[in-house]
C-alpha positions, 0 to 999 in steps of 0.5 A: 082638658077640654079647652085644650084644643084653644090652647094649641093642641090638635085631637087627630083621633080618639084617645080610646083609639090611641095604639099601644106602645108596641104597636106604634113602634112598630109601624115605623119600620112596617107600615111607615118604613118607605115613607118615614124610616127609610127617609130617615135613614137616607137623609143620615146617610147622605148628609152624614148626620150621625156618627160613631161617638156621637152624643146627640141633643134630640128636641122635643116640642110635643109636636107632631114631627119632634115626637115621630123624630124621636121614637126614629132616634130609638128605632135607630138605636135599636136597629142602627149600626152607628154608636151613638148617645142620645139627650131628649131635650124638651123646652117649655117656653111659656106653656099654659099647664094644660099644654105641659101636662100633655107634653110629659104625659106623652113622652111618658105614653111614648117612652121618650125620657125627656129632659125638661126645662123652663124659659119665658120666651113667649114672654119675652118675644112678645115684649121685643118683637110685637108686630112678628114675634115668631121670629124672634121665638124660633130664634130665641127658642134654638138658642135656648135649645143649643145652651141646653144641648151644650150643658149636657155635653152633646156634640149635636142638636137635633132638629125636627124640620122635615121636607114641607119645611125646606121648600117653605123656606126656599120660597120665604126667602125668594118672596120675602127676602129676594134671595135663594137660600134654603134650610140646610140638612146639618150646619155649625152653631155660630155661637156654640163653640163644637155644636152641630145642627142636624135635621134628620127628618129632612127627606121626610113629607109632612103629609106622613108624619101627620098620617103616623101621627092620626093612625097611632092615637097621638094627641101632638101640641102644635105651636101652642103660642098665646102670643102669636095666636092673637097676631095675624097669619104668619107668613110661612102658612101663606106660602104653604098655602100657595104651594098648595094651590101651585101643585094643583097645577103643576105636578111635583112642584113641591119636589121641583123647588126641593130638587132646585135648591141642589141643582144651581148653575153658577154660570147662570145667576148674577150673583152669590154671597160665600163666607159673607163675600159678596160675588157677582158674575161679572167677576170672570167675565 
């Protein structure tokens, strides 16, 4: 698989460095239990994500954050107190062989026992939306998911957003959109009738997930698309990119963007939307 790098895989390590099964398991709850486990575990905690009689669909892409939130799903089965059941769904939307092969064979290295199934959503995104079509993709690709997830009679779909993505969102929108929304922790299918999102991985830092990712040996997929990769610079990267650059001025900025989302002062904004009513601080004045 060497042209496997083009095809939108990323070599962190050497596969003769690639721990044992064992060994990876364990290192969540001993060298990443503050940073990654316990995380987890709060973002659960504080947003009630998991429930007793739960079946939860938990998505697997390959990646790096879809792999680490499902061997978190097993260590909580393993260590949880909740009853609960779980699906790992994995989608193929379009995947040169290549890209496939790798996907099966590390749930199979991970012991994560995927359910995999086809679409042609890089095919068609491509073909609908040409200037941008990862928008399309993404929401093409949850809808897919949600379909999946209702088919095997779960009551949850489980998303591996983490902390890095909830703040980008928040900018995305405020520069791009100009409206203050961000990426909530769990929210109701519109259109799936008794399905929930959730996004466990919520409080968790992109920075270590890509650090359990390196030191465990895991070779994840990244976006892996044949479509967006001939197209320009995606807009989230650029901000990431500018996050970067302001935390280099400002400490903790990234936390401060996270933090503003829960602290809005509703006497100090001109307007909101809620259940699609728009409101405006005139209307107590």
């Amino acid at each position: 698989m060497s042209d496997l790098a083009g095809n939108g895989c990323e070599r962190l390590v050497p596969s003769s460095e690639r721990g044992t099964l064992q060994e990876i398991e364990r290192s969540i709850i001993t060298r990443y239990r503050k940073c990654a486990w316990t995380k987890f575990i709060k973002a659960i905690k504080d947003f009630q994500l998991v429930r007793d009689g739960d079946k939860i669909a938990v998505a697997v892409s390959g990646g790096k954050d879809s792999l680490l939130m499902a061997k978190l799903f097993q260590e909580l089965q393993r260590h949880g107190k909740a009853n609960f059941t779980v699906e790992f769904i994995s989608m193929d939307p379009g995947y040169h062989k290549d890209i496939r092969e790798l996907l099966v064979e590390n749930c199979s290295f991970l012991n994560i026992p995927i359910h995999l199934f086809e679409t042609r959503i890089f095919e068609i995104a491509g073909k609908i939306a040409q200037d941008y079509p990862c928008y399309m993709c993404a929401k093409m690709r949850r809808g897919a998911l949600y379909a999946k997830a209702q088919e095997l009679g779960c009551n949850k779909l489980a998303l591996a957003h983490h902390f890095n993505d909830v703040i980008e969102t928040t900018m995305l929108n405020l520069f791009y959109a100009g409206s203050f929304k961000t990426m909530l922790p769990k929210l109701k299918s519109a259109h799936f009738e008794g399905l929930e999102l959730i996004r466990p991985l919520y409080y968790v830092e992109e920075r270590h997930i890509e650090s359990y990712t390196s030191e465990s040996g895991i070779w994840p997929l990244n976006c892996a698309c044949m479509v967006a990769a001939v197209r320009k610079g995606n807009k989230r990267y650029q901000i990431k990119d500018l996050i970067a650059d302001l935390g280099k001025q400002f400490k903790d900025i990234d936390k401060f963007i996270f933090k503003a989302a829960q602290n809005v002062n509703m006497d100090c904004i001109l307007g909101w939307q809620k259940n699609g009513q728009h409101h405006s601080f005139l209307d107590d004045y």
